[in-house]
N, C-alpha and C positions, 0 to 999 in steps of 0.2 A: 510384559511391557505395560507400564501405566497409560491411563488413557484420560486427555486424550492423547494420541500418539501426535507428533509431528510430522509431515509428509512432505514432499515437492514433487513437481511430477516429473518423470524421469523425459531423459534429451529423447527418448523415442517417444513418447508422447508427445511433446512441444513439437517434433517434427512432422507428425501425420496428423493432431490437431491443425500446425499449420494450412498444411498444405490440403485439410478438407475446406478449411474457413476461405482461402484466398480460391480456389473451384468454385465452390459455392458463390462466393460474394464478388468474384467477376461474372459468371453466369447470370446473377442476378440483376447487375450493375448494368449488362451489356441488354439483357433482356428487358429489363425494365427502361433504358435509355430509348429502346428500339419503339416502346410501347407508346414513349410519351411524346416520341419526335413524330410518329405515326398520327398520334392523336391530336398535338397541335394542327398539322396539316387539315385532318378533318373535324374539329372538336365534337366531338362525337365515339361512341362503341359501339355503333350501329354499322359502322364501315369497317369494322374488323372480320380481316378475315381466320377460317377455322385454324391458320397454322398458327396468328395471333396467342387465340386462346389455348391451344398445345401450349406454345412456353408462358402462356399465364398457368398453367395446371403444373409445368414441370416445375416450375419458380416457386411454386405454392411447398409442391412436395417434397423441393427439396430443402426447403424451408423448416419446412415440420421436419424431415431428416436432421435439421442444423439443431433442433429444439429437442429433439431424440436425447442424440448425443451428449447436448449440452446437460440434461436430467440423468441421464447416464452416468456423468462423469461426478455430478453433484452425491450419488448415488455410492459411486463407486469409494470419493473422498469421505463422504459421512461412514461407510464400512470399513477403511483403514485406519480412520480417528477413534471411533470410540467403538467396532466389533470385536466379538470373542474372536479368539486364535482356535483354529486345532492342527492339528498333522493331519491332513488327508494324504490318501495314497492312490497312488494316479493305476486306474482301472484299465484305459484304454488308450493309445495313443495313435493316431495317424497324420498321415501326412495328407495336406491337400494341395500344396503345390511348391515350388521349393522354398518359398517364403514365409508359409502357414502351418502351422502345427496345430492341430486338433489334441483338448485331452479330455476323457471322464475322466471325474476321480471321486472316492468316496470319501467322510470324514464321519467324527460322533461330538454330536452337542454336548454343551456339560451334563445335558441331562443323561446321558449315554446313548440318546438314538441316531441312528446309521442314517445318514441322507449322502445320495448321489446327484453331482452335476457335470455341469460340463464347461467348456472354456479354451481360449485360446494360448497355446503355449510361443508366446514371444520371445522367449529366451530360445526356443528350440533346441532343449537340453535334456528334456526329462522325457522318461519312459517308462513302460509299465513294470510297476513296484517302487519308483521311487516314492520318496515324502516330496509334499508339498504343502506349505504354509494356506491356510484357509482363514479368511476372516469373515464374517457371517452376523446376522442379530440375533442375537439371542432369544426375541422371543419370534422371528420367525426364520429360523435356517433356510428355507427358501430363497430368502438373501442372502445369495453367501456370493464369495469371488475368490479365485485362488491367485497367491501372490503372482505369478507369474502371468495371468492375466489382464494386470492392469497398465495401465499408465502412470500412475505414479507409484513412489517408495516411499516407504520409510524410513526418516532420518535417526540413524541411532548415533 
């Protein structure tokens, strides 16, 4: 497939990117409203009490979780646009709950060295010995993502 490849991101991503962004950003919205209606009353952060700062700390974290993600996914798209392909073969498969599938799987760079990872099987389809599509960078396979572990596709 020529690169860069074209992507969109599949209706199950759009769904649970949703629904972390609208958690997040009422959490935030309600926490942050709490804080400032607080602080008009006293103008001051001298009169804040400890549970205050708990959802200042939890707001913060999950914050930097929203900023995770969002590199994550940045990550994830620049490895479907322009990384190498191989066939990996899924090493290990389990189950974590009946919604989540765990998989290792191995693959070989162009250069033909063997690397192992790991990843979520969304499809909940594959098991051990199937193939599975791997896109990865070529100059460091350490970034790799198996197809089935993303949130978006590839538009062929």
């Amino acid at each position: 497939m020529p690169r860069p490849r074209q992507i969109r991101m599949s209706n199950r991503g759009k769904i649970q990117l949703a629904v972390v962004l609208i958690v997040v950003f009422g959490f935030v919205t309600a926490v942050g409203a709490r804080l400032y209606f607080f602080w008009t009353n006293t103008h001051s952060f001298a009169k804040f009490h400890t549970a205050d700062w708990v959802f200042v700390g939890i707001t913060a974290l999950l914050l930097l979780i929203l900023y995770g993600t969002w590199r994550s996914q940045l990550r994830e798209i620049n490895l479907l646009e322009n990384g190498e392909i191989a066939a990996g073969r899924i090493t290990q498969q389990g189950i974590i709950n009946q919604n989540i599938s765990s998989i290792s799987y191995e693959f070989k760079d162009i250069r033909g060295q063997s690397h192992t990872a790991s990843g979520t099987d969304y499809t909940q389809k594959l098991y051990e010995g199937m193939a599975v599509p791997v896109f990865y960078d070529s100059d460091n396979p350490k970034r790799n993502i198996a197809y089935c572990s993303t949130f978006h596709e590839v538009v062929i």
